[in-house]
C-alpha positions in Angstrom: 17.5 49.7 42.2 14.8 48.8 40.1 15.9 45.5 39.6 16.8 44.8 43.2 13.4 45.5 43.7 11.9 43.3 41.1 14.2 40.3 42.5 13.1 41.1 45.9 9.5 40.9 44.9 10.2 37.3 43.2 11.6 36.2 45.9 8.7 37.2 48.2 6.2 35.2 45.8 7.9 32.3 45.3 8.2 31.4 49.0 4.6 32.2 49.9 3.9 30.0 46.9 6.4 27.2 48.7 4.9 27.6 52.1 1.7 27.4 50.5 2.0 24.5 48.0 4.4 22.0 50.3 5.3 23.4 54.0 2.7 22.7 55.7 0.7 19.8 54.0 0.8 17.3 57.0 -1.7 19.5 58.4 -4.4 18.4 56.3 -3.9 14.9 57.3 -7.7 14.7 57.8 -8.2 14.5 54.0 -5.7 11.8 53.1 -6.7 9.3 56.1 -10.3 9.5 54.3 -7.8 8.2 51.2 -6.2 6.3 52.9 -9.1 4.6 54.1 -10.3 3.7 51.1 -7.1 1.9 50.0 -7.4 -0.4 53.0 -4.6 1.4 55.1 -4.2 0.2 59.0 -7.4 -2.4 58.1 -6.3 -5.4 60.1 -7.3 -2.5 63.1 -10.8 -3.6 62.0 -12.7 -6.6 63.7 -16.2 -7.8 63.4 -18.8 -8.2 66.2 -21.3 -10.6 65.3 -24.8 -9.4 65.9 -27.3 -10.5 68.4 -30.8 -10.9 68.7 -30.8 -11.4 64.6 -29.3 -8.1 63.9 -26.3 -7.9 61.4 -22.6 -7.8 62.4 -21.3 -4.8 63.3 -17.6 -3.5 62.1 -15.6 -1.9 65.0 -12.2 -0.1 63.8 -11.4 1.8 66.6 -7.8 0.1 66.4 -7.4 1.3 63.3 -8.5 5.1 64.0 -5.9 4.7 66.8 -3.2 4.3 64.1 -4.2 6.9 62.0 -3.9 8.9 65.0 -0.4 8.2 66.6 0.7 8.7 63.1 -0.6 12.1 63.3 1.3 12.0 66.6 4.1 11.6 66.0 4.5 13.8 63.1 3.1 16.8 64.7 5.5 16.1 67.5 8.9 15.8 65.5 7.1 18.4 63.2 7.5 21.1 66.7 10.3 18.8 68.6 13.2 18.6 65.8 12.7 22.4 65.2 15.2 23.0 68.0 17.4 20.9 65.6 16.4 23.0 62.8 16.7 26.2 64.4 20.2 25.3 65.4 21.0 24.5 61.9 19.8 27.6 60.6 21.9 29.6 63.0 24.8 27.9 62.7 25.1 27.0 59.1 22.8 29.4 57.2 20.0 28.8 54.8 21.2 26.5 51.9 22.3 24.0 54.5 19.1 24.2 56.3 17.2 24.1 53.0 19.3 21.0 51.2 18.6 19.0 54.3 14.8 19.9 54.5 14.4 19.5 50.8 16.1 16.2 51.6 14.0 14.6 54.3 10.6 16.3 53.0 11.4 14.4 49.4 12.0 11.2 51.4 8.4 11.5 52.8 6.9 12.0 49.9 8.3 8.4 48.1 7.7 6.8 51.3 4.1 7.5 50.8 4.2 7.2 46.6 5.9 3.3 47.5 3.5 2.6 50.7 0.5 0.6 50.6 -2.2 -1.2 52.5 0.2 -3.6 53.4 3.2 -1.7 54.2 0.6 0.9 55.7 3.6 1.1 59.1 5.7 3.5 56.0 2.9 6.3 56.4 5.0 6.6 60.2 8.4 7.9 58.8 6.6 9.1 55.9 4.5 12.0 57.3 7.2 12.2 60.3 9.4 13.3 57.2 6.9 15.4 55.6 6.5 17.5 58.4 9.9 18.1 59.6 11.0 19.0 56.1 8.4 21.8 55.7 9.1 23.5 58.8 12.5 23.8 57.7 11.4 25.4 54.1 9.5 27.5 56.2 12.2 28.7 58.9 14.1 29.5 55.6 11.7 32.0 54.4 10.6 34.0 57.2 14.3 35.7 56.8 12.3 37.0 53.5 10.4 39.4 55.7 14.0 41.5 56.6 14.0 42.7 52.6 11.0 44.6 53.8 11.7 46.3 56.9 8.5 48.3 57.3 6.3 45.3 56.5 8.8 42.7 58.1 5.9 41.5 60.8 3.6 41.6 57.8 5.2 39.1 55.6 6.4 37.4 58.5 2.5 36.4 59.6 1.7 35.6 55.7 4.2 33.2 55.4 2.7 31.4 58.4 -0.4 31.8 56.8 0.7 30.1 53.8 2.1 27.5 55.8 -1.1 26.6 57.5 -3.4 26.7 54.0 -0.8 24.2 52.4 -3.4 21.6 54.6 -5.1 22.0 51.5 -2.8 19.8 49.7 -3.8 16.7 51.0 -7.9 17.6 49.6 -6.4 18.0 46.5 -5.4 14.7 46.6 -8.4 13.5 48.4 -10.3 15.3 45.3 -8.3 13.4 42.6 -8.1 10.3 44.5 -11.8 10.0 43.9 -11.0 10.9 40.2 -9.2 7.7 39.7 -5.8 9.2 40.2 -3.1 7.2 42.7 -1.8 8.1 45.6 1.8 7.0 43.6 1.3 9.4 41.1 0.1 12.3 43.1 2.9 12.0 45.6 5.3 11.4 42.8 4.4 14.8 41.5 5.4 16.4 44.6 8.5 14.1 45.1 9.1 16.1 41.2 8.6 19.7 42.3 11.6 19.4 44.9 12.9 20.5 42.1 11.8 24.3 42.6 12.7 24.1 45.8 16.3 23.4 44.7 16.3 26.3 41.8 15.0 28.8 45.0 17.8 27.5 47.2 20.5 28.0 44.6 19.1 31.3 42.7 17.0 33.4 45.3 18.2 32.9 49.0 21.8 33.7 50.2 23.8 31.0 51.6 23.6 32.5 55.1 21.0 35.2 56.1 19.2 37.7 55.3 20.6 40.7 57.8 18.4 42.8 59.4 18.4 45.3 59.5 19.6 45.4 55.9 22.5 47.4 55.1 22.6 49.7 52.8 25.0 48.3 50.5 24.0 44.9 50.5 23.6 43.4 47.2 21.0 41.2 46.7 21.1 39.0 42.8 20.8 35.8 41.5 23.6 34.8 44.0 22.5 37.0 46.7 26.4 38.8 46.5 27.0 40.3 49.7 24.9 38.1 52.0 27.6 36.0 52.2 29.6 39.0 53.9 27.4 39.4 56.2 25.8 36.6 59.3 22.9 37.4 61.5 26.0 37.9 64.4 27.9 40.2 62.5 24.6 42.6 62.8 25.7 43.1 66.2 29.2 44.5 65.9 28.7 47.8 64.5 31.6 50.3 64.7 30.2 52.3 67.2 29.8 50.3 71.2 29.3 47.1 69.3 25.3 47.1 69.1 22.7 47.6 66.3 21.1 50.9 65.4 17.7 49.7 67.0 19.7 48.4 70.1 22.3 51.6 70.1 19.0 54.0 70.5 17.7 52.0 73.5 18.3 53.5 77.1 15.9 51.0 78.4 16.6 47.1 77.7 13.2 45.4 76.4 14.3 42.7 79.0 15.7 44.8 82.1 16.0 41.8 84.9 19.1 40.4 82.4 20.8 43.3 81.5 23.9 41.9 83.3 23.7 38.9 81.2 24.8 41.1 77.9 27.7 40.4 76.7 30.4 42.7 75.4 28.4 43.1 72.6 25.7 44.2 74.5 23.1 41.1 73.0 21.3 39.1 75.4 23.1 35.3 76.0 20.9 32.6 74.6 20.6 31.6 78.4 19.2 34.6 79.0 16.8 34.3 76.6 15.9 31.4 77.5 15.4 32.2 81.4 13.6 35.3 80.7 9.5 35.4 81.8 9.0 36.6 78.3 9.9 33.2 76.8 7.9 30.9 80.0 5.2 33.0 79.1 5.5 32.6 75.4 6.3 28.9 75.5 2.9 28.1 77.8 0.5 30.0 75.5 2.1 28.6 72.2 2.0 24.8 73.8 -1.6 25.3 75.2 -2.9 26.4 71.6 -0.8 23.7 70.0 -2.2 20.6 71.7 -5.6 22.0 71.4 -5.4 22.5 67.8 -3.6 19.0 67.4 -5.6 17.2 69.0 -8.7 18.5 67.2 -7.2 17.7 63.4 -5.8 14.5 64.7 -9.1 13.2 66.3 -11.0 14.9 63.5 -12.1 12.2 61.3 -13.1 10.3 64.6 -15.3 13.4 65.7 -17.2 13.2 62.4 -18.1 9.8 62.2 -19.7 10.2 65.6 -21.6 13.3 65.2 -22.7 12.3 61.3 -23.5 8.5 62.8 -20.5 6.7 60.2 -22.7 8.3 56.9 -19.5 8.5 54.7 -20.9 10.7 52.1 -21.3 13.4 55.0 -17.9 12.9 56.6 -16.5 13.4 53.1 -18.4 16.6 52.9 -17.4 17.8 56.1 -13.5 16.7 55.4 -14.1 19.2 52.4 -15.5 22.0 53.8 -12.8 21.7 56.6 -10.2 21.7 53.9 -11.7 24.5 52.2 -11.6 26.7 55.1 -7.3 25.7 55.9 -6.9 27.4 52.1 -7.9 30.8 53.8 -5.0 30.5 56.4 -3.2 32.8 53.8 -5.9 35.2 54.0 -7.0 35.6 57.4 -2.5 36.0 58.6 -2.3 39.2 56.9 -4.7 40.2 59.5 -2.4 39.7 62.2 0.5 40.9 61.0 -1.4 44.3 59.7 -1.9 44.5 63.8 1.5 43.8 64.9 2.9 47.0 61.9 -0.2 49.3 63.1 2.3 51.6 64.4 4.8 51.5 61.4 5.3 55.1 60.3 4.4 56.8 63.3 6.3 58.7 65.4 7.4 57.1 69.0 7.0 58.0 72.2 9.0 60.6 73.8 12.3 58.1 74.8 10.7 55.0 73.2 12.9 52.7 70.6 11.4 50.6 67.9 11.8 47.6 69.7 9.8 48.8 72.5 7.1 50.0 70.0 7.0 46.8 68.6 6.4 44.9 71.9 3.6 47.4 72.6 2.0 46.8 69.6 2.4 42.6 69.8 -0.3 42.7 73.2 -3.2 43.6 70.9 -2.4 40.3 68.7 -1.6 38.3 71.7 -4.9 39.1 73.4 -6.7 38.0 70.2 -5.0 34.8 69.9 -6.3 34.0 73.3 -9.5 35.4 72.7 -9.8 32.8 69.2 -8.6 29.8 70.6 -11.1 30.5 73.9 -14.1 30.7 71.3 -12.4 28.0 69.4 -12.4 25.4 71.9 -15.9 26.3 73.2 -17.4 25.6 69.5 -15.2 22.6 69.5 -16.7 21.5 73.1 -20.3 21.5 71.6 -21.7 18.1 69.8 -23.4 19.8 67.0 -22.7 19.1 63.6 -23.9 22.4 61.9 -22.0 24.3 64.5 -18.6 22.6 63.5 -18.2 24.6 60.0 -17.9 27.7 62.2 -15.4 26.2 64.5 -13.7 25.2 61.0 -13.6 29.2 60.5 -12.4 29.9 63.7 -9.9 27.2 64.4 -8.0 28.4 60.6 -8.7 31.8 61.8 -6.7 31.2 65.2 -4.1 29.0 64.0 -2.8 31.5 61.2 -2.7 34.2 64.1 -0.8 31.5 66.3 1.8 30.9 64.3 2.1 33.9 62.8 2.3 35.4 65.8 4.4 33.6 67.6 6.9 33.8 64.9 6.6 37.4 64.7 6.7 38.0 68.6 10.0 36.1 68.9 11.4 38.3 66.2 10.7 41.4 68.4 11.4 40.3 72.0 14.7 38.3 71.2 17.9 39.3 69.4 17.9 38.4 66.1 21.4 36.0 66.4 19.1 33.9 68.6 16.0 33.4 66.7 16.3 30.2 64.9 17.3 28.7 68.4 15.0 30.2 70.3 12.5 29.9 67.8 13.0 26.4 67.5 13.7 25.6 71.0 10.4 27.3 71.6 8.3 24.9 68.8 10.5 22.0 70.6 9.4 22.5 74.2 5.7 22.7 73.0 6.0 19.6 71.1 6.8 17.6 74.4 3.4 18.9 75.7 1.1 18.4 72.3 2.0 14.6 73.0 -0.5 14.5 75.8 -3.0 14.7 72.8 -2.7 10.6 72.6 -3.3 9.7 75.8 -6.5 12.5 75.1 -7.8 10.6 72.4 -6.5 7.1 74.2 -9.2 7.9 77.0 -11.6 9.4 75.0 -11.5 6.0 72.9 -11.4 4.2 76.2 -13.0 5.2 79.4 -15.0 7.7 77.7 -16.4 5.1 75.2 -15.9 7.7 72.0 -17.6 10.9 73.6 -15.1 13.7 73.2 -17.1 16.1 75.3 -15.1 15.7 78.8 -11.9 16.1 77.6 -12.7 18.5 75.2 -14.3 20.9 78.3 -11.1 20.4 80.0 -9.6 21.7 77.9 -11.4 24.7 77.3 -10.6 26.0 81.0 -6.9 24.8 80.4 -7.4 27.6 77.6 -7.9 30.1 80.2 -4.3 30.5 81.6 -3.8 31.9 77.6 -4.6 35.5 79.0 -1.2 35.5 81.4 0.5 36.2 78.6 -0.8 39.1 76.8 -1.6 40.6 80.3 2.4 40.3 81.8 3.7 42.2 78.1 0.6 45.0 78.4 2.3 45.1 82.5 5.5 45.5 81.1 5.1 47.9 78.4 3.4 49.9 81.1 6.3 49.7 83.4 8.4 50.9 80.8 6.7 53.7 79.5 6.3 54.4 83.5 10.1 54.3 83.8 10.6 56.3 80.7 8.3 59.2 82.5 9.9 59.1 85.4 13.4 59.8 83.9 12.0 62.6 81.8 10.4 64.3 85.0 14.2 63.5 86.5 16.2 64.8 83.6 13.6 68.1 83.7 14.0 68.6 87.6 17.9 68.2 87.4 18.0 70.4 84.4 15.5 73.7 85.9 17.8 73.2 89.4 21.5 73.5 87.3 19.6 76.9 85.6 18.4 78.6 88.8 22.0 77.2 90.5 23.8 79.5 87.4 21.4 82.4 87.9 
């Protein structure tokens, strides 16, 4: 026992310190186009404008910002799109066939950048495409981690997003020993070398399926994860007594009660079911809304700065730092949310209420948040101060490790778990089509707008507003629940005092 627990521990560790160190490193893309830069990357986007009235030329390389940015583009896009692909994989095929083929692609980006150049800069396109989609798949593979620890499950579930979100800080790392006289060959070469522990995890810690949850009690979990291979997320399902799980088998009320026709023998909600359900529109508009806002502020980023610091390098650079610093808290600031989601852990339920149900009570509290962050987030965002943008730095890594975290961790709760890496995916996917209006954002702000952000960025501040549906239709149903769950009791005590006065 001891030792199960000492290997479950290890493997906890070592896959915040993956998500931490590699997953989510496009993010911090801000740093290494300042890098980038520098090496002369995209710089036939820059022309001269000779100068009038005997004042000097003038360089614009607007063109060139316009690269970095559809770079960003499409990597954030095929970073959320593909994860459909990823989830499906994952499902289907298990975790060391997910993990071989993210390890794969994510190594691929890395020597595309090691081998690019200014003038091969068009690599840097498949490059951080391949970055990105490989560390969502590393961390799709560990979330499972979270079912070894059933009463912190949400918990670890949220940190791992965390971790995910302060691996931006990768990219400042480079930025900081770029300016040391280190490469950008050798420093991607390093992490083209560390795939290496992503390999020894892969092989040593993680079972070549799932993780089951819930976990049973005679799983055996060692160096080669022994029974997991017994076991599959669907198998969960198809317990010896009515063919449902012991949270499911305790549940007179469905979480989702408009499908209940669409359970199968089995009595798990269809994917299509899941899919129809107003818990996943819901879900899916609030996760895309907070998606493209946040993408389009790391992708326009560097653009923002220049204008608000006037092009003074030295400050950009700063602010690129500070910015960086503040991603390396993701890690800390996720707990947080996941601390909110497992408030209720330990405590007894409601009179008729299953886990599952607790659970979804205690999600709106994080989901009102969320919405409440990004609101505040966007505002800051909206307002052309300088000063003011290292607290939106605060809040916007304070609302992204809640996003993801809890978006993750909500789809855990309201879906079955045989679904989750589809629905999950699916979910990332359908957001990624809408995060691509973030280009033609920053095509019109370059444009029409002649470089002023402030329009687009007020629009979408209101968009931010439609957020609040979701939290407030999972507070209505909770209520409707615990409304239904009254009403039986009354009904059960009626029909119960009437059968005793009927034998007196």
């Amino acid at each position: 026992m001891q030792g199960r627990k000492l290997l479950y521990s290890l493997t906890l560790v070592s896959g915040m310190l993956e998500c931490l160190c590699f997953a989510g490193a496009v993010f911090g893309y801000a740093s290494l186009v300042f890098v980038l830069k520098e090496d002369g990357y995209f710089s036939q986007g820059c022309i001269s404008i000779p100068g009038t009235n005997n004042t000097s030329e003038s360089i614009d390389c607007s063109r060139q910002d316009m690269s970095f940015s559809l770079v960003f583009t499409i990597a954030s896009f095929l970073n959320s799109f593909l994860s459909l692909f990823s989830g499906y994989i994952f499902d289907r095929f298990g975790t060391m066939v997910t993990r071989l083929l993210g390890i794969s692609v994510y190594t691929t980006g890395t020597l595309l950048v090691a081998f690019s150049s200014a003038a091969y800069s068009e690599l840097l396109f498949p490059a951080m495409s391949c970055i990105s989609v490989g560390g969502i798949q590393l961390l799709l593979t560990n979330m499972q981690v979270g079912n070894l620890f059933a009463a912190h499950r949400t918990t670890i579930i949220t940190v791992y997003n965390g971790a995910f979100d302060s691996s931006a800080a990768v990219f400042l790392v480079i930025k900081v020993v770029s300016e040391q006289g280190i490469s950008l060959f050798s420093s991607f070469a390093v992490m083209s070398l560390c795939s290496i522990i992503h390999l020894l995890r892969t092989f040593l810690l993680l079972p070549r399926t799932h993780i089951p949850f819930p976990l049973p009690q005679d799983y055996n979990y060692g160096l080669i994860c022994g029974k997991a291979d017994t076991y599959n997320i669907k198998q969960q399902h198809k317990m010896s007594d009515g063919g449902t799980t012991a949270s499911q088998e305790s549940s007179t009320t469905p979480v989702h009660e408009e499908e209940t026709e669409a359970r199968g023998s089995t009595g798990v909600m269809s994917f299509r079911s899941c899919v129809l359900s107003w818990f996943f529109l819901w879900h899916l508009l609030w996760l895309s809304i907070m998606e493209l806002r946040h993408y389009l502020f790391i992708g326009t980023l560097n653009h923002r700065l220049n204008r608000l610091t006037n092009n003074d390098p030295d400050l950009v650079s700063l602010c690129l730092c500070a910015f960086a610093l503040t991603q390396l808290c993701g890690v800390l600031c996720a707990p947080w949310n996941g601390l909110i989601m497992d408030r209720h852990k330990g405590k007894p339920l409601a009179p008729g209420e299953t886990d599952q149900e607790a659970d979804l009570r205690s999600s709106f509290l994080s989901l009102f948040l969320t919405s409440l962050q990004c609101l505040l987030f966007s505002v800051c965002a909206s307002i052309p101060l300088l000063p003011l943008q290292y607290f939106t730095f605060v809040v916007q890594v304070l609302n992204r490790s809640f996003l993801y975290g809890g978006n993750a961790a909500f789809i855990s709760i309201a879906f079955p778990a045989c679904h989750f890496g589809k629905v999950y995916g699916l979910m990332i996917a359908m957001s990624a089509v809408i995060s691509l209006l973030q280009y033609p954002c920053f095509t019109l702000v370059k444009g029409p707008l002649g470089g002023d952000p402030f329009f687009v960025d007020i629009a979408l501040t209101l968009l931010t507003l439609l957020l609040f549906i979701h939290p407030v239709y999972v507070f209505i149903h909770c209520r409707k629940l615990a409304r239904n769950r009254a009403d039986n009791t009354q009904t059960e005590a009626t029909g119960s005092f009437i059968l005793a006065e009927a034998k007196l």
